[in-house]
N, C-alpha and C positions, 0 to 999 in steps of 0.2 A: 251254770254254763262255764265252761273252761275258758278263761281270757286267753286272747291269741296270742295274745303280748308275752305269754309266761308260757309259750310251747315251744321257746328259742330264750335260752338264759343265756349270755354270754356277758362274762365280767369283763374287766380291762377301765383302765385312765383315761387312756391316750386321746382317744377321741373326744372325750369331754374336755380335757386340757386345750386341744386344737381349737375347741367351739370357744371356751373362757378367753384364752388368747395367751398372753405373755402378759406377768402381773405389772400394775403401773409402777414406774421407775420414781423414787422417792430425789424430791430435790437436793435434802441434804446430803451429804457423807453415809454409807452404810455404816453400821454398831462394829466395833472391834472386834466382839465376841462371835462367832456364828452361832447360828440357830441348832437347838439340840437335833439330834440323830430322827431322822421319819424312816429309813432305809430295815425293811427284814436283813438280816443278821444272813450273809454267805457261810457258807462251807469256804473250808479250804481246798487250794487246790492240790490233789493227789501227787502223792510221792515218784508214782509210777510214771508220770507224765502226762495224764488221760488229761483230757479238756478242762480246762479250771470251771468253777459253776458262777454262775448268773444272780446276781440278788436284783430281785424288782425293787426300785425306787417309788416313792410319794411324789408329792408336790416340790417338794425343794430344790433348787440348783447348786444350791451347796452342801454337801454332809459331813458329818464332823465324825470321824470315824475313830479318833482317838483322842480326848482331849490332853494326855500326856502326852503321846508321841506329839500332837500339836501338827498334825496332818489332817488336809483337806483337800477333797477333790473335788470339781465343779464337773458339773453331770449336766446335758443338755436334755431339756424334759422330753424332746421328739424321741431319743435314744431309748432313756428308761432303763439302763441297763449300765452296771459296772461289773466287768470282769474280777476276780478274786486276785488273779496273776497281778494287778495294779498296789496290791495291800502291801507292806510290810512281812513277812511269814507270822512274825509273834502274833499281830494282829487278828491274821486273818484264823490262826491257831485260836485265839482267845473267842473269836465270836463265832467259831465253829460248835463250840460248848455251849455259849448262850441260843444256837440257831435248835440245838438239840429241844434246847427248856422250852423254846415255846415251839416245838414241836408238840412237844410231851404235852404242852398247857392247849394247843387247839384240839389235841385228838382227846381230852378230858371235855373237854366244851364239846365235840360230839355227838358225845355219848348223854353230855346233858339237854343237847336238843331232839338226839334220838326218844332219850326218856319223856321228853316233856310235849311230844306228839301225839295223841291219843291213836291207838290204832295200829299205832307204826310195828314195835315189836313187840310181844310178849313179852321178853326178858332182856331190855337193854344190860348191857354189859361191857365194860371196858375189854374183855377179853376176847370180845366178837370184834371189837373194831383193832386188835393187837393182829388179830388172826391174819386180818389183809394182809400184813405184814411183811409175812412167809412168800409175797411173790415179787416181794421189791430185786433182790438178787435175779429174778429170770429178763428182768425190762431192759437189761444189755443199755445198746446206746440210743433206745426209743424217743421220738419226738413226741409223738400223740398213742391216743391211749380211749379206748371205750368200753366202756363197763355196760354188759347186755344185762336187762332185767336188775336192779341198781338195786330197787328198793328202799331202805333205808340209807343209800350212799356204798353200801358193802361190798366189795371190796375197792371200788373207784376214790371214797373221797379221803382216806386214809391214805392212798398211794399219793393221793396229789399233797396232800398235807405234807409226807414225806419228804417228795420229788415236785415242788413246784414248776422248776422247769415244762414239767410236762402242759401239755396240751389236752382235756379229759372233758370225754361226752359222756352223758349219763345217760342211757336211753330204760326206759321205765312206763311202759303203758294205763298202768295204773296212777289216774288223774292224782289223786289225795295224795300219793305217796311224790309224785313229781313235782308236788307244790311244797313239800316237805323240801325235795333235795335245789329248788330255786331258793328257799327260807335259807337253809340250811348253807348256802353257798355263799350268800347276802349277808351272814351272821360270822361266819369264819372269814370274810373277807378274801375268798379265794378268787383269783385273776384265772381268764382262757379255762373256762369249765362251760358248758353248755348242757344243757338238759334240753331232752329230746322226749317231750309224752307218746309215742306212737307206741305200735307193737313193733318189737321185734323182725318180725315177717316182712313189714311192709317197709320198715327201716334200712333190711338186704336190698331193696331194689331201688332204692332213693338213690340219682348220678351223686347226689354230694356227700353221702355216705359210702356208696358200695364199693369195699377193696382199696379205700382212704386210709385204713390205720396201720400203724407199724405193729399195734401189741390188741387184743382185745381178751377182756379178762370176764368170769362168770364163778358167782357159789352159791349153791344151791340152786342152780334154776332148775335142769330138770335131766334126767340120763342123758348118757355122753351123746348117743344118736342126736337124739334133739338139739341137744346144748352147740353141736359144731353145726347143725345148719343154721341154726339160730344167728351163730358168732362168725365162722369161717367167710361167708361171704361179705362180711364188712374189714377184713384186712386184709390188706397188701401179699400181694406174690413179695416172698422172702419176708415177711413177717412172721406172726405166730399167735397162739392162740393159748391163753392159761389158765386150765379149769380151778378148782379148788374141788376137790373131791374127799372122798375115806380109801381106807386100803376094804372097804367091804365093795365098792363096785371095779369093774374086771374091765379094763380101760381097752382091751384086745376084740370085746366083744360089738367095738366100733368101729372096728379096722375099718372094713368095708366103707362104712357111713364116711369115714371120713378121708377115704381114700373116691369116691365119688366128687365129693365138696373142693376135692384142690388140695387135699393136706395127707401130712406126712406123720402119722404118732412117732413122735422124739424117744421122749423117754417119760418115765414116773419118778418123781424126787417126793422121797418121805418130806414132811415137813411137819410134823409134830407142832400144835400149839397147845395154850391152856386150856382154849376153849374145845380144840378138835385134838384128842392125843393119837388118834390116830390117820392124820389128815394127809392128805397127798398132795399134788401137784402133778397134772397132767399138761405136759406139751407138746403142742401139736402146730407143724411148720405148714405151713402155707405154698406150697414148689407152683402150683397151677392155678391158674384164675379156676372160679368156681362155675359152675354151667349154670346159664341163664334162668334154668329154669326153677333154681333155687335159691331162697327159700321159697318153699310152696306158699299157697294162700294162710291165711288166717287158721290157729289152729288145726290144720293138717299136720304140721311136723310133729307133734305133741300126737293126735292120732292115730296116726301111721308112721312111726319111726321109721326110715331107711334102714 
């Protein structure tokens, strides 16, 4: 039987920190020294101007972000958040590097939990989980983010890896493989991720779902008809929708379907990876809410493509 408990994952501190309280304040003197670094590693902020990024903090209210510079910031745990724009440049340039590494070191851990699932894939491979990759450049200035039919996390938990900032639903009807992507989220320590066991179909009509997301994203789930009733009524008017396709399916032969759902086909960006050398990218804008009466029931859209 499926626990109820695990058909809503959502990570995050904060509210356990709230319940713990504020730690007890020591009689003596605090240590000279502060306590090593608990803080993931920021990006720096852009050249161009664009909004500097966010690194989630731990438990500490002190972090020690360089011990040569000999610079400290005191972070209030309700916040949970320091801006990049606050660092030194050199700084925030040096741990832009290291924010890369353990990038690179969770999306390796992955691919080892992918592997060590029974069932989950055929053929783990670090080049399936690279592949996501290819649609980080379309996520603009996305806040949230929903991966329809997830499966092994593909292409959802790779982007959040990336892009923690974001905000990322996994929806995944297949029970074994959503207790996979609860493991799998618990294991890489990712914050604001939610897994959602339902279907697809019944997921479009849920108020806390439907036409919530700025971006939602899908590979391999199933022809483009399908695929946008599936997706399009869970994003936002002025959002959009990002398949992962090949240059073998004809992305025009949806027009219709998805000119029904509320959406506009954008354009098609080749996007070549190792895994898919001839892979695409399909985008499709979101201009009109989608009509009520879709997604159909269970299995219909898959039956009877639009």
């Amino acid at each position: 039987m499926w626990p109820a408990a695990l058909t809503r994952y959502v990570t995050g501190k904060s509210k356990l920190l709230r319940q713990l309280g504020p730690e007890p304040q020591e009689p003596h003197e605090p240590p000279q020294q502060p306590p090593p670094p608990t803080c993931s590693v920021p990006k720096s902020t852009a050249e161009d101007g664009s909004p500097p990024a966010t690194a989630k903090l731990e438990t500490s209210t002190l972090v020690l972000l360089d011990s040569q510079a000999g610079q400290i910031w005191a972070v209030s745990r309700s916040a949970n958040l320091v801006k990049t724009s606050n660092f030194p440049e050199q700084l925030s340039h040096r741990y832009s590097y290291m924010g890369i590494s353990m990038q690179d070191s969770k999306l390796d851990q992955l691919v080892r939990l992918i592997a060590g699932w029974p069932g989950l894939m055929a053929r783990p491979d670090r080049a399936l989980v690279e592949d996501a990759l290819v649609l980080l450049e379309h996520l603009g200035g996305a806040h949230n983010l929903v991966d329809v039919g997830s499966g092994a996390g593909l292409p959802g938990l790779p982007i959040k890896i990336a892009r923690p900032d974001l905000e990322v639903t996994l929806i995944e009807a297949d029970q074994a493989k959503a207790a996979f992507l609860v493991h799998a989220c618990a294991e890489l320590g990712l914050e604001q991720v939610e897994v959602v066991a339902r279907r697809a179909e019944e997921a479009g009509h849920d108020p806390r779902l439907r036409e919530k997301f700025d971006v939602a994203v899908a590979r391999a789930l199933a022809p483009l008809p399908v695929l946008a009733e599936l997706c399009l009524p869970l994003v936002r008017v002025g959002g959009r929708l990002l398949a992962q396709k090949t240059e073998a399916e004809d992305p025009t032969a949806a027009a219709r379907a998805i000119q029904l759902l509320g959406g506009e086909l954008s354009l098609v960006v080749a996007a070549p990876s190792t895994a898919r050398g001839t892979g695409t990218v399909v985008v499709i804008d979101k201009t009109r809410p989608t009509p009520a009466l879709y997604p159909r029931r269970a299995g219909v859209p898959a039956h009877k493509p639009l």
